[in-house]
ZAMARGU-4260 file (C-alpha; in steps of 0.2 Angstrom, whole numbers, plus 5000, padded with zeros to 4 digits):
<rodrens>
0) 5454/5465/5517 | 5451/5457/5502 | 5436/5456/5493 | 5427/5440/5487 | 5419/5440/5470
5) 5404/5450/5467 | 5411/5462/5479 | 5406/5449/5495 | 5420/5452/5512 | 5427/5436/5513
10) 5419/5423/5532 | 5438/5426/5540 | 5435/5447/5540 | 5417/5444/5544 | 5423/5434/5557
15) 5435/5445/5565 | 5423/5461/5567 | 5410/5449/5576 | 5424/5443/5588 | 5428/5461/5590
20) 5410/5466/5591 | 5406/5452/5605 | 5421/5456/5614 | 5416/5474/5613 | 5432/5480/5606
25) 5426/5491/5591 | 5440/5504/5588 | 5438/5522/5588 | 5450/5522/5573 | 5453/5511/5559
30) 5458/5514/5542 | 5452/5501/5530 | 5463/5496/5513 | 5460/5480/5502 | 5461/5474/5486
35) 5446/5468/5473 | 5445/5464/5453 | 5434/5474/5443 | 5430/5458/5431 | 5415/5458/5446
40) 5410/5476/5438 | 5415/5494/5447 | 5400/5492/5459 | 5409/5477/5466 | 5427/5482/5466
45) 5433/5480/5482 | 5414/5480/5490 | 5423/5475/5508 | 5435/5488/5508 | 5418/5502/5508
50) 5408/5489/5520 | 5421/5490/5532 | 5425/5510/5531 | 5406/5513/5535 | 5404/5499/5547
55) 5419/5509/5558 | 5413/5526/5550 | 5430/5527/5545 | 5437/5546/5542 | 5452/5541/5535
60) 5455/5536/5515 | 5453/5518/5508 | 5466/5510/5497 | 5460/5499/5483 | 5471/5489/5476
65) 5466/5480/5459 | 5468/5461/5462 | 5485/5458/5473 | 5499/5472/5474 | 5512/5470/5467
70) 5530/5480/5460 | 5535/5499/5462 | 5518/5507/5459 | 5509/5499/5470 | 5522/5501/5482
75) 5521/5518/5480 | 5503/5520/5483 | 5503/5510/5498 | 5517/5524/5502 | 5506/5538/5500
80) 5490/5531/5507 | 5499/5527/5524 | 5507/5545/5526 | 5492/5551/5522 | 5483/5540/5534
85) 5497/5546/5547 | 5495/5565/5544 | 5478/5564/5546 | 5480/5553/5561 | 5493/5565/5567
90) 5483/5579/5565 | 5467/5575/5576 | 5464/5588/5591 | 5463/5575/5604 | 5479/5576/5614
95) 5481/5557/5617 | 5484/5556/5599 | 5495/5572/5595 | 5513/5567/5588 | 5527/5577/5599
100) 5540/5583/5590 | 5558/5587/5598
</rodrens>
């Protein structure tokens, strides 16, 4: 998700957790990543992004990303954060959710 200045989550995300919320849908399971712009000021930076993770009391870590990503660094981050993401996905006890290897 992005974030809307002064750290607001933008009507089309609020949106979508209602719809979920109504529909009763809420997963068990989200990671949340997102981007913001610190010209708001570091309370704001990417506000929806930590709205979101304690709305779904999300385990798993954010990604912020500063304004839109963009080249090889940001690739990479969005590299490690989804492995990480995975591992610890991967990793959980319930045996719905273990990866089997071969």
């Amino acid at each position: 998700c992005w974030t809307d200045n002064a750290g607001r989550t933008p009507s089309e995300m609020k949106a979508w957790v209602a719809g979920i919320a109504e529909r009763g849908q809420r997963p068990r399971q989200v990671a949340v990543f997102g981007t913001g712009e610190t010209q708001w000021g570091q309370e704001y930076y990417c506000g929806a992004v930590h709205r979101l993770i304690r709305y779904f009391h999300s385990g798993y870590p954010p990604l912020e990303i500063e304004q839109m990503p963009h080249g090889r660094r940001h690739a990479a981050a969005i590299d490690t954060w989804t492995d990480a993401v995975l591992d610890q996905y991967w990793s959980t006890t319930d045996a719905d959710h273990r990866r089997h290897h071969a």
